[in-house]
N, C-alpha and C positions, 0 to 999 in steps of 0.2 A: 675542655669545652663543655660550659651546663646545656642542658636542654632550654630549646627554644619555645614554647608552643606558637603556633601559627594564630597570629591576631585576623580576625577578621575585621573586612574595610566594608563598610554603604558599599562600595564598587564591587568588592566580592560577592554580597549578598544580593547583588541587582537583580531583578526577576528576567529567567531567559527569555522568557516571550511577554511582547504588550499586553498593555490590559487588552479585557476583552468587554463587551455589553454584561455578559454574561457576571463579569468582575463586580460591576458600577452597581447593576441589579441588587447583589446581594448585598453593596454596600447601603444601598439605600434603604431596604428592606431591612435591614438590621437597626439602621438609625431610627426607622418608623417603628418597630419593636421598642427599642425605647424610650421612642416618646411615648406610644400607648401607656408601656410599664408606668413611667411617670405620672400619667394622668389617669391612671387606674388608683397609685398613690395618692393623689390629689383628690380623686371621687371619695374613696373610703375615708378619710381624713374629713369630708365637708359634709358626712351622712346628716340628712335634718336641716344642712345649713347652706347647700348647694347653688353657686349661683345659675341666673337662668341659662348662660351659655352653656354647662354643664348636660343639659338636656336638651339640645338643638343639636342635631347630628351637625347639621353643614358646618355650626360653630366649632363642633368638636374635631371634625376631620381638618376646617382649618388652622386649629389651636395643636393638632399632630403635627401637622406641614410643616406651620412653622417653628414648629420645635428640631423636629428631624431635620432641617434645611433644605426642602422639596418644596417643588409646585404643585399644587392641589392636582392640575394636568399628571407631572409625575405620578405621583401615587393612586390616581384611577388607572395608567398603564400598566402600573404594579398589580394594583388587584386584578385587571383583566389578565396581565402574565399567568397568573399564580391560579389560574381556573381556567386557562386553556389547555384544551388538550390537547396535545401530540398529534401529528398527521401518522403516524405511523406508533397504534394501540395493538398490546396482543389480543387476540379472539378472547380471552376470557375478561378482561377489560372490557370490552367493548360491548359484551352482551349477544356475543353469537358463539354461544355453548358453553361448555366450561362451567356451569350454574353453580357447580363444588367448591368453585376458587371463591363465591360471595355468599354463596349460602347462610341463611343467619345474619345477611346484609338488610336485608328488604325490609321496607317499614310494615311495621304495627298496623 
């Protein structure tokens, strides 16, 4: 009798628990990374020869969207995610003591 190794199935590898927001979130945020990437490629490539959407944010954020496959609504709740903070911050986060922990933080 040769050795078997165990094949894995889709069905083996199923995830134990549903997705979560949490899941969708970073899938989306990752798609919006590379569209940016993309059209950071497409800026540098058009230096001198750029058309005007290039230079209109609205045009740019919806030229993200819909590269990423998002609604312009999505990815404003992404950015507002990604700049909220936590109901529950440590003291030295939060700016009541700990001045150690950011020191060399402080503007200019």
């Amino acid at each position: 009798m040769s050795y078997q190794p165990k094949v894995q199935t889709w069905a083996s590898n199923a995830r134990a628990r549903p997705y979560s927001q949490e899941d969708f979130d970073q899938r989306d945020l990752r798609l919006i990374g590379k569209a940016w990437a993309k059209f950071e490629e497409m800026q540098a490539a058009a230096v001198g020869n750029a058309p005007a959407w290039m230079r209109d944010s609205k045009a740019i954020v919806n030229w993200i969207c819909e590269s990423a496959g998002i609604t312009v609504k999505r990815y404003l709740e992404l950015r507002e995610l990604q700049t909220k903070w936590p109901d529950n911050v440590p003291a030295w986060a939060s700016g009541q003591g700990h001045d150690e922990y950011v020191s060399g933080c402080e503007p200019a």
